[in-house]
C-alpha positions as CSV (number, residue, x, y, z in Angstrom):
1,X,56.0,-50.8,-75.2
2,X,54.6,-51.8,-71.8
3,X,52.5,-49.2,-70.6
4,X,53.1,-50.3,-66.8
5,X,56.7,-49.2,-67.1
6,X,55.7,-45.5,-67.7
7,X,55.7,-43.2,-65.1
8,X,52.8,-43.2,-63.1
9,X,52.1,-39.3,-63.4
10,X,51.9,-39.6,-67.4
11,X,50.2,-42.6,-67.5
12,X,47.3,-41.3,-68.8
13,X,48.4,-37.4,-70.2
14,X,47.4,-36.4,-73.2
15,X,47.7,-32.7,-74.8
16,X,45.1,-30.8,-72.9
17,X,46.4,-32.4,-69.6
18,X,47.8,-30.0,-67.1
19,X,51.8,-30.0,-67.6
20,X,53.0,-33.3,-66.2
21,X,55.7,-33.6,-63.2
22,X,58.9,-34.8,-63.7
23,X,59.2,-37.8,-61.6
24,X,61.5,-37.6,-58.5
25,X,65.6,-38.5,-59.7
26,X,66.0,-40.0,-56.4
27,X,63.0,-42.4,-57.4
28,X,63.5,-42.6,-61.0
29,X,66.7,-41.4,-62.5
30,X,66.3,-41.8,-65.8
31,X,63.2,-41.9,-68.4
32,X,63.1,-43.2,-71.9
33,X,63.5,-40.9,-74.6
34,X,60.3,-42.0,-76.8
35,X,58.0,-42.0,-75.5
36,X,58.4,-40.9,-72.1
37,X,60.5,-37.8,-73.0
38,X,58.9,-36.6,-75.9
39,X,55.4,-36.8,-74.5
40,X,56.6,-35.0,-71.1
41,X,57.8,-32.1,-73.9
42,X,55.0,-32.2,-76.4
43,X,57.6,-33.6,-78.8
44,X,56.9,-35.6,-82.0
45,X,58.8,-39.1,-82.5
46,X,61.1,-38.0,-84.8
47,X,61.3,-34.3,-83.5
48,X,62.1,-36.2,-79.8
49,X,64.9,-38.5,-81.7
50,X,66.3,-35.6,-83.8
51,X,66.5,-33.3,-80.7
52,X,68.3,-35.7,-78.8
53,X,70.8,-36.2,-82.0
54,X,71.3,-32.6,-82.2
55,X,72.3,-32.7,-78.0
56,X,69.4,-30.7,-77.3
57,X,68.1,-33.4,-75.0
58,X,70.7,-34.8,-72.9
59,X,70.9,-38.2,-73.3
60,X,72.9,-41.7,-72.0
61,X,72.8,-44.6,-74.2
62,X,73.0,-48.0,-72.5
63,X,73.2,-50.7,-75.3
64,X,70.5,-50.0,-77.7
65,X,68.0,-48.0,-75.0
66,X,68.5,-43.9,-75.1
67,X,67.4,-43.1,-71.5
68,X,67.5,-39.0,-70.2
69,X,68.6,-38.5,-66.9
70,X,65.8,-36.8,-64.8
71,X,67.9,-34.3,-63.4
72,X,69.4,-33.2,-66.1
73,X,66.4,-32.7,-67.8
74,X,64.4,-30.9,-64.9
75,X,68.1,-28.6,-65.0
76,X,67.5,-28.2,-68.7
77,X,63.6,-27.2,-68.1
78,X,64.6,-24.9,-65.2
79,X,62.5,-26.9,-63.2
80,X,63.1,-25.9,-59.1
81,X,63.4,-29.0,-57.1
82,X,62.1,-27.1,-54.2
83,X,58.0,-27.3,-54.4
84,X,58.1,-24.0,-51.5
85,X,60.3,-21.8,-53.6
């Protein structure tokens, strides 16, 4: 995978990173599941892909390309749009 079509803000995240941002939905509404996803939620592959099979991770699959809407999963994280809240 091109690296250049990750997120900026995960670019470069490894495990010891501070938790990464979701990126904006109005900016970028959807991510990829692997490895975009699973990295964001300190997933596995194959726990990322089996988690999305079970519906844990809300999903939308365009062709062959699983993509996770942002929104949906900031709503599943509980994640407050509002940075002053």
């Amino acid at each position: 995978m091109n690296r250049t079509s990750w997120p900026s803000n995960i670019e470069n995240m490894n495990t010891t990173d501070a938790p990464a941002r979701l990126p904006d939905p109005h900016v970028q509404p959807a991510l990829n599941l692997w490895p975009t996803t699973g990295r964001l939620l300190g997933l596995s592959r194959q726990s990322t892909y089996d988690a999305a099979a079970r519906g844990d991770i809300p999903t939308i699959r365009i062709g062959r390309r699983i993509l996770v809407p942002t929104a949906a999963l900031a709503r599943l994280l509980c994640i407050d749009d509002d940075p002053a809240a």
